[in-house]
mmJSON file of the N, C-alpha and C atoms, coordinates in Angstrom:
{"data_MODEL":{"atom_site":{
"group_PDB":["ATOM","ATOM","ATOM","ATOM","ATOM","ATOM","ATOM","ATOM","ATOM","ATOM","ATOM","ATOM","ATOM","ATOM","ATOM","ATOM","ATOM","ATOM","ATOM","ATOM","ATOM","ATOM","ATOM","ATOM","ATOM","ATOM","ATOM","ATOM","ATOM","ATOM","ATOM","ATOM","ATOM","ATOM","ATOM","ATOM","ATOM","ATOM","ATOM","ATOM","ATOM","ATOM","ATOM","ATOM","ATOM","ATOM","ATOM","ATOM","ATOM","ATOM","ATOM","ATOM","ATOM","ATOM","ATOM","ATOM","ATOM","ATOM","ATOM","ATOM","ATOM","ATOM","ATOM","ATOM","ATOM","ATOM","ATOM","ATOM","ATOM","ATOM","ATOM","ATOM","ATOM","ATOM","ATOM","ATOM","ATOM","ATOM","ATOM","ATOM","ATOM","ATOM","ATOM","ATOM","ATOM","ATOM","ATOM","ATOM","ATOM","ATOM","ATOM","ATOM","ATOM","ATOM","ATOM","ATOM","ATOM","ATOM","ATOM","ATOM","ATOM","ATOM","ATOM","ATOM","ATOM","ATOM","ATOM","ATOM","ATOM","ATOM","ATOM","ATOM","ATOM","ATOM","ATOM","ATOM","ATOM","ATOM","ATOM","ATOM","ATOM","ATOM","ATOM","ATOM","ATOM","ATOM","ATOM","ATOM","ATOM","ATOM","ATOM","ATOM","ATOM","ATOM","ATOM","ATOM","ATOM","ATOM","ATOM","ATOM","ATOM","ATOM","ATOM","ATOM","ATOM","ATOM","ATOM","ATOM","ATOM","ATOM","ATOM","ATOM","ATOM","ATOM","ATOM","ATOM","ATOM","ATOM","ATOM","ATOM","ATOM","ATOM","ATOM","ATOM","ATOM","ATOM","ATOM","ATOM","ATOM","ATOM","ATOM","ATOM","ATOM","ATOM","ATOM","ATOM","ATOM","ATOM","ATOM","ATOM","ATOM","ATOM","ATOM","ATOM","ATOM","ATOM","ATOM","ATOM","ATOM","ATOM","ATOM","ATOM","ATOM","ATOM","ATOM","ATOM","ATOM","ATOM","ATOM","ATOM","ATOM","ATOM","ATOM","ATOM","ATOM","ATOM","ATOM","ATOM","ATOM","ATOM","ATOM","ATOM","ATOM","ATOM","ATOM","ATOM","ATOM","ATOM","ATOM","ATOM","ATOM","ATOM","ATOM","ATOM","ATOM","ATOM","ATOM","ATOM","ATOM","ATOM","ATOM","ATOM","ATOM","ATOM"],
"id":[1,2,3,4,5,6,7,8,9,10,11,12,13,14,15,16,17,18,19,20,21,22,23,24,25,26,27,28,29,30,31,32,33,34,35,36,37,38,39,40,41,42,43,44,45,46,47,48,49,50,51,52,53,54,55,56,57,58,59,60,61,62,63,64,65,66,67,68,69,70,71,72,73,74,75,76,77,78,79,80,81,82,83,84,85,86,87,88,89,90,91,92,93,94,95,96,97,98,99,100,101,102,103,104,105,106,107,108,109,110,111,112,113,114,115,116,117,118,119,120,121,122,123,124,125,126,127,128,129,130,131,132,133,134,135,136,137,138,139,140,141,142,143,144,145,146,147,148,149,150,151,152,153,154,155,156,157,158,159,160,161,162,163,164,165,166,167,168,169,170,171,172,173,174,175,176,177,178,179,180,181,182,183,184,185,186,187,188,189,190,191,192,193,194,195,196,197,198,199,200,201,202,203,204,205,206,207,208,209,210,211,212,213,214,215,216,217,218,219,220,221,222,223,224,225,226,227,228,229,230,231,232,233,234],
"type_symbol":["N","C","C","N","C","C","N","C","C","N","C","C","N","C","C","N","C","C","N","C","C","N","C","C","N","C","C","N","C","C","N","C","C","N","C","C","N","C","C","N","C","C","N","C","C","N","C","C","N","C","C","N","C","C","N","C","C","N","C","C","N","C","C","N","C","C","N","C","C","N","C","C","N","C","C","N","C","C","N","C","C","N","C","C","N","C","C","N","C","C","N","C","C","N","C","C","N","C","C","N","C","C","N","C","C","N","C","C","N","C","C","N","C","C","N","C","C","N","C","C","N","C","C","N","C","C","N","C","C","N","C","C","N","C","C","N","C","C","N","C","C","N","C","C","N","C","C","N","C","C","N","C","C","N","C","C","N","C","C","N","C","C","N","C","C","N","C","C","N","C","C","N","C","C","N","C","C","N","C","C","N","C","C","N","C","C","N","C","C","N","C","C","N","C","C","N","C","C","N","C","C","N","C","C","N","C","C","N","C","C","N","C","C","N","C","C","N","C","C","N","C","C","N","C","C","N","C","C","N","C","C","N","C","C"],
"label_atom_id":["N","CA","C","N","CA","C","N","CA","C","N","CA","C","N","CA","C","N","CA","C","N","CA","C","N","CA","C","N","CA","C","N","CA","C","N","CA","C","N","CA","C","N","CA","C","N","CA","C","N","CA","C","N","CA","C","N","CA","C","N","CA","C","N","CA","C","N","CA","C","N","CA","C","N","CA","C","N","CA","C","N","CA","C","N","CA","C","N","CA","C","N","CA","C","N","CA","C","N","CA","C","N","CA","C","N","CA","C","N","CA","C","N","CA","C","N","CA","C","N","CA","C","N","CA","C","N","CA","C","N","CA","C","N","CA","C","N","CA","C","N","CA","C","N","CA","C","N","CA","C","N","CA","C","N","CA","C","N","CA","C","N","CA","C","N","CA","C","N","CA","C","N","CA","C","N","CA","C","N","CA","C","N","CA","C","N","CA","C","N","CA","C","N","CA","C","N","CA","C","N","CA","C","N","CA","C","N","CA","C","N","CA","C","N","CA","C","N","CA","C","N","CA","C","N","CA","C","N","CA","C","N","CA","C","N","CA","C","N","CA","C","N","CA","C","N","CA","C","N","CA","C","N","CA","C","N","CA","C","N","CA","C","N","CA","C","N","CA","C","N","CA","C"],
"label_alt_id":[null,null,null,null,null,null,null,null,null,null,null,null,null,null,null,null,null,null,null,null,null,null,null,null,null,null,null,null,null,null,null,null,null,null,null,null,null,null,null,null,null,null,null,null,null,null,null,null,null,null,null,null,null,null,null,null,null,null,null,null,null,null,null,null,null,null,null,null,null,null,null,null,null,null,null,null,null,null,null,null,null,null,null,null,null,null,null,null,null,null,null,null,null,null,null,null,null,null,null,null,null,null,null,null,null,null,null,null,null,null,null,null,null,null,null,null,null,null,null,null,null,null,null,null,null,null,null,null,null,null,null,null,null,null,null,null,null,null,null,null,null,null,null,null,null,null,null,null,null,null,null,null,null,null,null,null,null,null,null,null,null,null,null,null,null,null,null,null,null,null,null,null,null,null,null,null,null,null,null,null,null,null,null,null,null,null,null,null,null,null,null,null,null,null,null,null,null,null,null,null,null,null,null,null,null,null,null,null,null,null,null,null,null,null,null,null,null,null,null,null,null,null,null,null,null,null,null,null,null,null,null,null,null,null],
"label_comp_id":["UNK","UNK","UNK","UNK","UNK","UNK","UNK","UNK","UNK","UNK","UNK","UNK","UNK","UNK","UNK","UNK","UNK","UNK","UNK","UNK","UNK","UNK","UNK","UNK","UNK","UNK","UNK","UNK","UNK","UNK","UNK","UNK","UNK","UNK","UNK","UNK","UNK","UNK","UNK","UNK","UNK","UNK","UNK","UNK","UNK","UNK","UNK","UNK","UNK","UNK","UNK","UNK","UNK","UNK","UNK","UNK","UNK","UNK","UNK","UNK","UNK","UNK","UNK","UNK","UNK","UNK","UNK","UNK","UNK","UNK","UNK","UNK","UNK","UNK","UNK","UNK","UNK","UNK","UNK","UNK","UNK","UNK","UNK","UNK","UNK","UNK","UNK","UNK","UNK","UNK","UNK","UNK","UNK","UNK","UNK","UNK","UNK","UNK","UNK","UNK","UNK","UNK","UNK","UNK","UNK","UNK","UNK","UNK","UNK","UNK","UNK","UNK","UNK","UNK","UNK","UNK","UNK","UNK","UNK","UNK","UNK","UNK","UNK","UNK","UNK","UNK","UNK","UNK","UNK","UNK","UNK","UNK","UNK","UNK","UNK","UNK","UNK","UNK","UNK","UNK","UNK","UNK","UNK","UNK","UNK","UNK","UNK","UNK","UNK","UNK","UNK","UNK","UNK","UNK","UNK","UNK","UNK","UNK","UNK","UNK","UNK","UNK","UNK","UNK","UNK","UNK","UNK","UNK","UNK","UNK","UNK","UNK","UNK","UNK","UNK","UNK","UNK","UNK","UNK","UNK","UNK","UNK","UNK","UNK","UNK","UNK","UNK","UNK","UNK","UNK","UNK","UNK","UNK","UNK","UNK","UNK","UNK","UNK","UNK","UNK","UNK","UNK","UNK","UNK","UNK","UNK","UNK","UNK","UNK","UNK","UNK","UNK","UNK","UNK","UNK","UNK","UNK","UNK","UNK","UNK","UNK","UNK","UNK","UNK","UNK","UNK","UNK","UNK","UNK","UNK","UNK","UNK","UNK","UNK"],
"label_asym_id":["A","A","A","A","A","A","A","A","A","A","A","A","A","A","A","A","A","A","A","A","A","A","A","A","A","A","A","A","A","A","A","A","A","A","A","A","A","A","A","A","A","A","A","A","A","A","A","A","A","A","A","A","A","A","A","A","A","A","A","A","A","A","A","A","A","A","A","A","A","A","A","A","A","A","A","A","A","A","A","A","A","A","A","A","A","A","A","A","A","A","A","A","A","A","A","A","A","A","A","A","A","A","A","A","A","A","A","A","A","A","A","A","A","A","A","A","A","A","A","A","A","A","A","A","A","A","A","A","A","A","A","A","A","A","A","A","A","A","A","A","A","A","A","A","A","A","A","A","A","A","A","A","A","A","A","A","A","A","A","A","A","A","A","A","A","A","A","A","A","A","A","A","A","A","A","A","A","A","A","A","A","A","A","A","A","A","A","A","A","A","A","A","A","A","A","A","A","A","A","A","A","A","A","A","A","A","A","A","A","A","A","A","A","A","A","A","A","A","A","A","A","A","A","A","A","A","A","A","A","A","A","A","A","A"],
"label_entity_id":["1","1","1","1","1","1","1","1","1","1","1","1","1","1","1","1","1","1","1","1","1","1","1","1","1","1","1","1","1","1","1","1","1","1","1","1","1","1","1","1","1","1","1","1","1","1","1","1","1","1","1","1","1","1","1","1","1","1","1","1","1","1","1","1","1","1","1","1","1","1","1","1","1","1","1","1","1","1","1","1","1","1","1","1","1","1","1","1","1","1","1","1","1","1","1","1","1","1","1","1","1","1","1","1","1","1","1","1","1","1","1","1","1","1","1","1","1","1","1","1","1","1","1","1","1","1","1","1","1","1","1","1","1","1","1","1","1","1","1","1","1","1","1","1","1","1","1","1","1","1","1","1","1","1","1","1","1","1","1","1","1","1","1","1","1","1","1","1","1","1","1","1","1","1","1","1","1","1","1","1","1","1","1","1","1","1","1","1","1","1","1","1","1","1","1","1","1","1","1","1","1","1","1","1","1","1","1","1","1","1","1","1","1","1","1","1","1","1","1","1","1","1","1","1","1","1","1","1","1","1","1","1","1","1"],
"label_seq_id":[1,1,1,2,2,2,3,3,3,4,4,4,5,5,5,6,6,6,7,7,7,8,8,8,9,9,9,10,10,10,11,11,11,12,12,12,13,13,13,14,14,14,15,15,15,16,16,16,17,17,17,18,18,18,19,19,19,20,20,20,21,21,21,22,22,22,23,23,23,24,24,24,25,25,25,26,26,26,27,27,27,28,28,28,29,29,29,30,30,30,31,31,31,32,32,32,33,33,33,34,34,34,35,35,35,36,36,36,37,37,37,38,38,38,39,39,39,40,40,40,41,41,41,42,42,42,43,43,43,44,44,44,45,45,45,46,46,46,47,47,47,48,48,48,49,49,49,50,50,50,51,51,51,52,52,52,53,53,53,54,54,54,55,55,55,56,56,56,57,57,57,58,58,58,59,59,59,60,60,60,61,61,61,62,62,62,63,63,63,64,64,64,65,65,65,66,66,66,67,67,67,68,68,68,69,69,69,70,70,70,71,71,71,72,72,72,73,73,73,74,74,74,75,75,75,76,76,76,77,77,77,78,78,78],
"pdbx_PDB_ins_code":[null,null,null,null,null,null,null,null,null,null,null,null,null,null,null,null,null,null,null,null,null,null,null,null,null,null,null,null,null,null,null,null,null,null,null,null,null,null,null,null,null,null,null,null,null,null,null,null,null,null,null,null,null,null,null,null,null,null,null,null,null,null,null,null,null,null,null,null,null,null,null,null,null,null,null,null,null,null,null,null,null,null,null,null,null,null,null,null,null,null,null,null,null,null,null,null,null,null,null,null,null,null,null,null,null,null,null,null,null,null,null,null,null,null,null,null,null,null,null,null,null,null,null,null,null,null,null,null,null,null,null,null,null,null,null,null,null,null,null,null,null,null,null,null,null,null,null,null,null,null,null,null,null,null,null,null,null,null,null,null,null,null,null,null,null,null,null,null,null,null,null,null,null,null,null,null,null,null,null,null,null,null,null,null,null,null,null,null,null,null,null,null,null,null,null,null,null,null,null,null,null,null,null,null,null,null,null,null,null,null,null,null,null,null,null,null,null,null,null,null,null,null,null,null,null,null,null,null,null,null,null,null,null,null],
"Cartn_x":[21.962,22.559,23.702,24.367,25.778,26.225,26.359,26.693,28.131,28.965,30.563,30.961,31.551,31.939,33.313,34.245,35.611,35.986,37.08,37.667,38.938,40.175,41.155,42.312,43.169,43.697,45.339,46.923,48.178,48.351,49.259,50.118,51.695,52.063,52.778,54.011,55.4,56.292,57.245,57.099,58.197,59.202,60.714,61.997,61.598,60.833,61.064,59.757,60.039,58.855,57.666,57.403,56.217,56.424,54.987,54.589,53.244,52.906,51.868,51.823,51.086,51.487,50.336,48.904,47.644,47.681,47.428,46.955,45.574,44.509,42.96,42.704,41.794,41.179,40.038,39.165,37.13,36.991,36.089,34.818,33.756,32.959,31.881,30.595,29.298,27.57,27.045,26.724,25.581,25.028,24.497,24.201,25.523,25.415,26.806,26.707,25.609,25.717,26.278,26.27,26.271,27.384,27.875,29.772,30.783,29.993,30.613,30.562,29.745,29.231,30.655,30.849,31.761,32.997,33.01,34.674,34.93,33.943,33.923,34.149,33.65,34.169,35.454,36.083,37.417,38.086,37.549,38.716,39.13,37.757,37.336,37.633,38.694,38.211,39.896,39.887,40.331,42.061,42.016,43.456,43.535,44.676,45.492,45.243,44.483,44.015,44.462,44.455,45.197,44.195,43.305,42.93,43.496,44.66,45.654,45.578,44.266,43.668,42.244,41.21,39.752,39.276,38.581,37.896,36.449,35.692,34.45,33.772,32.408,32.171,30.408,29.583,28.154,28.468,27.447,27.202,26.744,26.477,25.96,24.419,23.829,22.215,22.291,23.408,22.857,22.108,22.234,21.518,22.231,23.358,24.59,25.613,26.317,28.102,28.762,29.938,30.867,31.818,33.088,33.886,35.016,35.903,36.935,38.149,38.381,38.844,40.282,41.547,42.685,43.346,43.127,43.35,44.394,45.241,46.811,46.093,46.792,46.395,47.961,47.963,49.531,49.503,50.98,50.622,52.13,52.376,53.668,54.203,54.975,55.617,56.535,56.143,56.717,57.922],
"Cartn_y":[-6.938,-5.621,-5.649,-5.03,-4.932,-3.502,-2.85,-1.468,-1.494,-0.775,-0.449,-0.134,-0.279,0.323,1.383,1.167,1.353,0.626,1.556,1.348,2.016,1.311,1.863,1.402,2.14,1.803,2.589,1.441,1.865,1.295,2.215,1.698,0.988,0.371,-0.155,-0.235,0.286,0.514,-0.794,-1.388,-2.648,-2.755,-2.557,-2.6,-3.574,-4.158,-5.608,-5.221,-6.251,-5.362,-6.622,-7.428,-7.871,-7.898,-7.878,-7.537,-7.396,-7.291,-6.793,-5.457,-4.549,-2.841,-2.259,-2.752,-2.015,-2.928,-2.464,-3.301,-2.42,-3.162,-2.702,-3.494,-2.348,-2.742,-2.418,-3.633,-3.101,-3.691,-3.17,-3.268,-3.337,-4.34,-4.413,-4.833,-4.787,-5.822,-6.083,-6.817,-7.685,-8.939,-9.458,-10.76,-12.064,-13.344,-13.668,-14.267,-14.855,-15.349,-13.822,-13.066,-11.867,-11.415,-11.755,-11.24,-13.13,-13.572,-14.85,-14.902,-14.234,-13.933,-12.649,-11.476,-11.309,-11.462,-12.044,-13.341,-13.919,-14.511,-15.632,-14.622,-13.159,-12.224,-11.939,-11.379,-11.164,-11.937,-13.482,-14.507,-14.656,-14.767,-14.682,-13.263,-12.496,-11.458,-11.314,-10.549,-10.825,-9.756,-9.149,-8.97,-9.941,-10.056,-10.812,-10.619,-10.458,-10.588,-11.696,-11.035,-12.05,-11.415,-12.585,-12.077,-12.65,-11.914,-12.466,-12.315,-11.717,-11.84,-11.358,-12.085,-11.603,-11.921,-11.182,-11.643,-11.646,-12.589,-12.821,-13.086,-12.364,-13.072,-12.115,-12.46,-11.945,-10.598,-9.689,-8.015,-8.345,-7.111,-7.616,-8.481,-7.953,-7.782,-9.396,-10.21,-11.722,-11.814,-10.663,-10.724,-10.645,-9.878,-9.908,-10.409,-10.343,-10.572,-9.346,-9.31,-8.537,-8.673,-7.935,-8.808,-7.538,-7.862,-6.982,-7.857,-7.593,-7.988,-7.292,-8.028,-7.515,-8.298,-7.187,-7.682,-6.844,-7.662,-7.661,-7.581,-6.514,-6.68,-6.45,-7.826,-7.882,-7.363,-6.727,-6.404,-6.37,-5.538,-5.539,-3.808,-3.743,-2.046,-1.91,-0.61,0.06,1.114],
"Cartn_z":[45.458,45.532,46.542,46.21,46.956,47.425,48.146,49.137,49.679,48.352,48.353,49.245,50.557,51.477,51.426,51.02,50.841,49.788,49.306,47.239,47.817,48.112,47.555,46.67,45.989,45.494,45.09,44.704,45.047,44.055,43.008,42.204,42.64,42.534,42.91,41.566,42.392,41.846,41.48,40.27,40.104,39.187,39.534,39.003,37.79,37.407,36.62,35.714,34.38,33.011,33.395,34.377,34.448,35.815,36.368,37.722,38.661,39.685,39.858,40.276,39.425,39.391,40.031,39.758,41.151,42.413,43.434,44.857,44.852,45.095,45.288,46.603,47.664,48.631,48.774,48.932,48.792,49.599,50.585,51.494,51.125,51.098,50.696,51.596,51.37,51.826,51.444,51.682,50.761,50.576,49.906,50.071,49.707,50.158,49.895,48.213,48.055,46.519,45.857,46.198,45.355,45.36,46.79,46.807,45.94,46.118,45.192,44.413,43.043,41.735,41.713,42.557,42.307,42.272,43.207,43.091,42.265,41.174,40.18,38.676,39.294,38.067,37.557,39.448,39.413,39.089,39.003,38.801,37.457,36.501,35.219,34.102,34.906,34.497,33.42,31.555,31.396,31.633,32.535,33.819,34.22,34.568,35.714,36.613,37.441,39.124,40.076,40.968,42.042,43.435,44.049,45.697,46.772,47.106,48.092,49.112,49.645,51.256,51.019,52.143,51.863,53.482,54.209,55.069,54.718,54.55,54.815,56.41,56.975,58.013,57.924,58.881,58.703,59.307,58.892,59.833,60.863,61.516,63.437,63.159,62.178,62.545,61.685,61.216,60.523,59.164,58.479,57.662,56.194,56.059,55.061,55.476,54.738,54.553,54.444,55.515,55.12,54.407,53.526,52.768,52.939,52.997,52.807,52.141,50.999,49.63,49.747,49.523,49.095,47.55,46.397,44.912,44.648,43.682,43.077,41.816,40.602,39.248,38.613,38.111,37.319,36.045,35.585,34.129,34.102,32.295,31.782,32.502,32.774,32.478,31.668,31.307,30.016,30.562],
"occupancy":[1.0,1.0,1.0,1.0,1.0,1.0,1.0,1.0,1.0,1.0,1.0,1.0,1.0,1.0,1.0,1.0,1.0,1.0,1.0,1.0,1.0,1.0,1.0,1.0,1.0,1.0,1.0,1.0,1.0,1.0,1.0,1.0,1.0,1.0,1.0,1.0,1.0,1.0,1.0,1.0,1.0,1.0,1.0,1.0,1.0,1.0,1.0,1.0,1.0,1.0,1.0,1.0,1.0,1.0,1.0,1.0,1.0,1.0,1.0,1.0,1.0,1.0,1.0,1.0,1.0,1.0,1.0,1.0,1.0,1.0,1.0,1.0,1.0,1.0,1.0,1.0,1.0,1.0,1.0,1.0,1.0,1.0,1.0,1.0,1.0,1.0,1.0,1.0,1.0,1.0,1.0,1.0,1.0,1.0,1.0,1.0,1.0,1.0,1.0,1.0,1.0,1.0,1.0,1.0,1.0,1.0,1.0,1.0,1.0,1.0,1.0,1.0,1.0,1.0,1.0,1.0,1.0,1.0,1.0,1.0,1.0,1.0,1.0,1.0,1.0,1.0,1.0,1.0,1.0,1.0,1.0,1.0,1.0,1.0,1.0,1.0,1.0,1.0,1.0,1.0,1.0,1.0,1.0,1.0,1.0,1.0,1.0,1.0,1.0,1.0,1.0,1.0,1.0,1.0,1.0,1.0,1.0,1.0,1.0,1.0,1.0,1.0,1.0,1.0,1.0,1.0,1.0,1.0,1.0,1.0,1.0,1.0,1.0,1.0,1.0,1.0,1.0,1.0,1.0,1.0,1.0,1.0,1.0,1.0,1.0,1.0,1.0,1.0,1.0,1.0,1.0,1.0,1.0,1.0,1.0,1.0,1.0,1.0,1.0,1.0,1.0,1.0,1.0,1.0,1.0,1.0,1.0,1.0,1.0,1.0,1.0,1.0,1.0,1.0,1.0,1.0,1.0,1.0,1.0,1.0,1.0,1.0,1.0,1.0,1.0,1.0,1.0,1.0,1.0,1.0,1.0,1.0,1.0,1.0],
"B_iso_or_equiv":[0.0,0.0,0.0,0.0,0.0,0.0,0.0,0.0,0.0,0.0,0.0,0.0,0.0,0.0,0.0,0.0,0.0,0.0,0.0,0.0,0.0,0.0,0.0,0.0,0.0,0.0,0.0,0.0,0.0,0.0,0.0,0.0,0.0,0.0,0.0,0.0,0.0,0.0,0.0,0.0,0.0,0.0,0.0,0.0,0.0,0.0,0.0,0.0,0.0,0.0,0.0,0.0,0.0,0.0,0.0,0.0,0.0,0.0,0.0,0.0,0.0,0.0,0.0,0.0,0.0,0.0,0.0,0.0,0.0,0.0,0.0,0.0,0.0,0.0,0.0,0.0,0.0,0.0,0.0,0.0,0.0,0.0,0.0,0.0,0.0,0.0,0.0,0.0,0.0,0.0,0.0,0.0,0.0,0.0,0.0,0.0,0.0,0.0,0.0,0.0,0.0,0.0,0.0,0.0,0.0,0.0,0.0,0.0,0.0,0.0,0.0,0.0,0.0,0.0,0.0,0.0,0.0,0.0,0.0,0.0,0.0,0.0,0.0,0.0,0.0,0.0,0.0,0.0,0.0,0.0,0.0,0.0,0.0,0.0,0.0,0.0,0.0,0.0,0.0,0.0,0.0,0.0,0.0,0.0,0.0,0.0,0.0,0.0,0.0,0.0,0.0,0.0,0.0,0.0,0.0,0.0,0.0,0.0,0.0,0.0,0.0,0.0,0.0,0.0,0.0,0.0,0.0,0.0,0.0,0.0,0.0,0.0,0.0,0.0,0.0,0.0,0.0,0.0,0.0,0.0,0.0,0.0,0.0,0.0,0.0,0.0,0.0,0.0,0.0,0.0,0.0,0.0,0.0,0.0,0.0,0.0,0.0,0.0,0.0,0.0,0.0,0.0,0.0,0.0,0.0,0.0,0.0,0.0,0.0,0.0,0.0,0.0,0.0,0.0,0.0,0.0,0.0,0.0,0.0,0.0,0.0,0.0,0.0,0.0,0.0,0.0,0.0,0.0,0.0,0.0,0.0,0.0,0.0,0.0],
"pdbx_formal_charge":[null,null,null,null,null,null,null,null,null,null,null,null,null,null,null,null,null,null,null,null,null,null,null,null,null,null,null,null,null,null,null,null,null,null,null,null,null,null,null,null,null,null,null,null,null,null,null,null,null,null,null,null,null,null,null,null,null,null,null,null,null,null,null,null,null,null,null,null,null,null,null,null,null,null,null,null,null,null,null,null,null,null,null,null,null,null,null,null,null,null,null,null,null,null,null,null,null,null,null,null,null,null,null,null,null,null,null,null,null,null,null,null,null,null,null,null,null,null,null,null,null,null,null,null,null,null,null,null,null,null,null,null,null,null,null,null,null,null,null,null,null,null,null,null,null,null,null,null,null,null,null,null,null,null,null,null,null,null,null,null,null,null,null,null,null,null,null,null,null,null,null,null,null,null,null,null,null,null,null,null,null,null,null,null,null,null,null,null,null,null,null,null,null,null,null,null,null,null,null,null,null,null,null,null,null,null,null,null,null,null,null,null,null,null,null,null,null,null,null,null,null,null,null,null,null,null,null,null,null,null,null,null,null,null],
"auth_seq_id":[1,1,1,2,2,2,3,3,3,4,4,4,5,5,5,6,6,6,7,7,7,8,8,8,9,9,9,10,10,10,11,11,11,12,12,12,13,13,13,14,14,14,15,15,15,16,16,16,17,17,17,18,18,18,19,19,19,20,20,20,21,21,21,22,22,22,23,23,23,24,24,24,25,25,25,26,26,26,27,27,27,28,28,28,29,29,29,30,30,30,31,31,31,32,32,32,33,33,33,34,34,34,35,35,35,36,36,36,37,37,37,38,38,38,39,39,39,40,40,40,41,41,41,42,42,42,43,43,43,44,44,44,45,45,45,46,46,46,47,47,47,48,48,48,49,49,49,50,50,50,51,51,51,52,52,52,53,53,53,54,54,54,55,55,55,56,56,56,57,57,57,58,58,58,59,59,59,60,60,60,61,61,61,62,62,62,63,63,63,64,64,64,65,65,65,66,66,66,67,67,67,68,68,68,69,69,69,70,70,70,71,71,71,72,72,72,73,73,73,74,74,74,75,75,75,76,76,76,77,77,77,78,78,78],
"auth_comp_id":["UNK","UNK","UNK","UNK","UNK","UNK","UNK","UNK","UNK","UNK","UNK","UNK","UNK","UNK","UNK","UNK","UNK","UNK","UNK","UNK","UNK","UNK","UNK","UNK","UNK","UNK","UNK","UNK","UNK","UNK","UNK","UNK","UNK","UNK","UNK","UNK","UNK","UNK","UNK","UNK","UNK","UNK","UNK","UNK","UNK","UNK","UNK","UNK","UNK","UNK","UNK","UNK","UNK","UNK","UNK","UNK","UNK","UNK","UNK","UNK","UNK","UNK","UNK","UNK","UNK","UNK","UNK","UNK","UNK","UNK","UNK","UNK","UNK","UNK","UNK","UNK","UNK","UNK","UNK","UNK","UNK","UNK","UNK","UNK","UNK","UNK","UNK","UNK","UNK","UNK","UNK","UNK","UNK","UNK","UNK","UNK","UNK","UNK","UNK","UNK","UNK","UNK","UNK","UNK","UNK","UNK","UNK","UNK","UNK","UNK","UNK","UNK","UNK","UNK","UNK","UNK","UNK","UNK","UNK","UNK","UNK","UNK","UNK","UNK","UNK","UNK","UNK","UNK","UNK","UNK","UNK","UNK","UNK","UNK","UNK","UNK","UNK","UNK","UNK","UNK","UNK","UNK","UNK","UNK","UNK","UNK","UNK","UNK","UNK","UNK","UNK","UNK","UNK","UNK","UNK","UNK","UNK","UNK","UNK","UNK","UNK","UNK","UNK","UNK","UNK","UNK","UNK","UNK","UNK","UNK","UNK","UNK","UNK","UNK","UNK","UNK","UNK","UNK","UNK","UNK","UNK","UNK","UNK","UNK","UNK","UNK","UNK","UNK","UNK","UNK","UNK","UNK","UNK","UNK","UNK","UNK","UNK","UNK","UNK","UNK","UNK","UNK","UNK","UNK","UNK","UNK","UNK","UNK","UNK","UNK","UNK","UNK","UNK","UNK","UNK","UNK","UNK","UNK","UNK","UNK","UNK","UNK","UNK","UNK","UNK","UNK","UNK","UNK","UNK","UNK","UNK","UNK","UNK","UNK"],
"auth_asym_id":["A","A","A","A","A","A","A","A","A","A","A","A","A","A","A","A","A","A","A","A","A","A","A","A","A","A","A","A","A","A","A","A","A","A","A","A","A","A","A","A","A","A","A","A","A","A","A","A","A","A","A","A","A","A","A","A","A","A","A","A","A","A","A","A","A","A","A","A","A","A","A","A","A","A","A","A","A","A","A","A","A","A","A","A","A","A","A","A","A","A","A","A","A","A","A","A","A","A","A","A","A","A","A","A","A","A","A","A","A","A","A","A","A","A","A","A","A","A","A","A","A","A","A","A","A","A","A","A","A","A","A","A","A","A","A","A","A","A","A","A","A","A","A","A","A","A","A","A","A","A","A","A","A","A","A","A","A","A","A","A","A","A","A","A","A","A","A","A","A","A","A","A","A","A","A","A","A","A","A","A","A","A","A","A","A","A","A","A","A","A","A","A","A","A","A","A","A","A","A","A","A","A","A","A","A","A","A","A","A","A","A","A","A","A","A","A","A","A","A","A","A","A","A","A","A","A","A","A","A","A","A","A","A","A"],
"auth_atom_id":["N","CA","C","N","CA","C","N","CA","C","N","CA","C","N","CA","C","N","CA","C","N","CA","C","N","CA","C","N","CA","C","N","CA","C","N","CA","C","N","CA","C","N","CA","C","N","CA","C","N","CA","C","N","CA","C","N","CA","C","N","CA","C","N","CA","C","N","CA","C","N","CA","C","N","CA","C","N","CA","C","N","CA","C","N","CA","C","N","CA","C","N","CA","C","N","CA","C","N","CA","C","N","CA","C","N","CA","C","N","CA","C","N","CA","C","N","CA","C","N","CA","C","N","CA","C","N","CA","C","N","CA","C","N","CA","C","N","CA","C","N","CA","C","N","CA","C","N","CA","C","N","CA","C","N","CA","C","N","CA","C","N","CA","C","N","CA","C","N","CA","C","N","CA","C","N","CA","C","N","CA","C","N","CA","C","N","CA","C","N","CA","C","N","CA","C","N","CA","C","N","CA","C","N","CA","C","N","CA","C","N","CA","C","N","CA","C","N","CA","C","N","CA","C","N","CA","C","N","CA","C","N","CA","C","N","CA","C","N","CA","C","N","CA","C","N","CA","C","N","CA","C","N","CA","C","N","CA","C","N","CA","C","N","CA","C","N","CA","C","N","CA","C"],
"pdbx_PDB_model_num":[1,1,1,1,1,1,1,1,1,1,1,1,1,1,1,1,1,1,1,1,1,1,1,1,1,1,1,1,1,1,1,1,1,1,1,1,1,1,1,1,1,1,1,1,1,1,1,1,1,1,1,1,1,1,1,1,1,1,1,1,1,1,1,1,1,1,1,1,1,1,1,1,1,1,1,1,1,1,1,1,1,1,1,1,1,1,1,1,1,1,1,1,1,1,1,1,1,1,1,1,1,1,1,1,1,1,1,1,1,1,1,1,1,1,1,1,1,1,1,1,1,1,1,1,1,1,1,1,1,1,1,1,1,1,1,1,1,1,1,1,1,1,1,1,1,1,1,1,1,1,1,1,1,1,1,1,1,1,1,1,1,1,1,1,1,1,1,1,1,1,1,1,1,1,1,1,1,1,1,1,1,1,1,1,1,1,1,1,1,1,1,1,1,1,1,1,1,1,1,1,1,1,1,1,1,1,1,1,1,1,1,1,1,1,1,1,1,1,1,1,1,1,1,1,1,1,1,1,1,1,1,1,1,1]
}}}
């Protein structure tokens, strides 16, 4: 199980017809196989994703992972 901390998210404005147009930022806890199962989603996933910064490190108490995730989702504009 995993406990969402923070979800945000910016469209991002690009002069050019391909691009990366969402920036997503998640906070997350949980166990780490479990935040790596979701890494292996985002990677797999069929968007264009990009994780162009992530901090991983344990919570105070040693028992989860923290993760704070910075994802790029490229696409075409119309």
């Amino acid at each position: 199980m995993y406990i969402l901390i923070i979800l945000k998210n910016e469209y991002v404005s690009n002069n050019g017809s391909f691009g990366h147009i969402l920036e997503i930022s998640v906070g997350c806890n949980g166990l780490y196989k479990n935040l790596i199962k979701f890494l292996n989603k985002l990677e797999k996933n069929v968007l264009v994703t990009d994780i162009y910064a992530s901090s991983i490190y344990l919570n105070e108490e040693h028992t989860n992972v923290n993760a704070d995730l910075n994802i790029s989702v490229w696409g075409i504009n119309h």
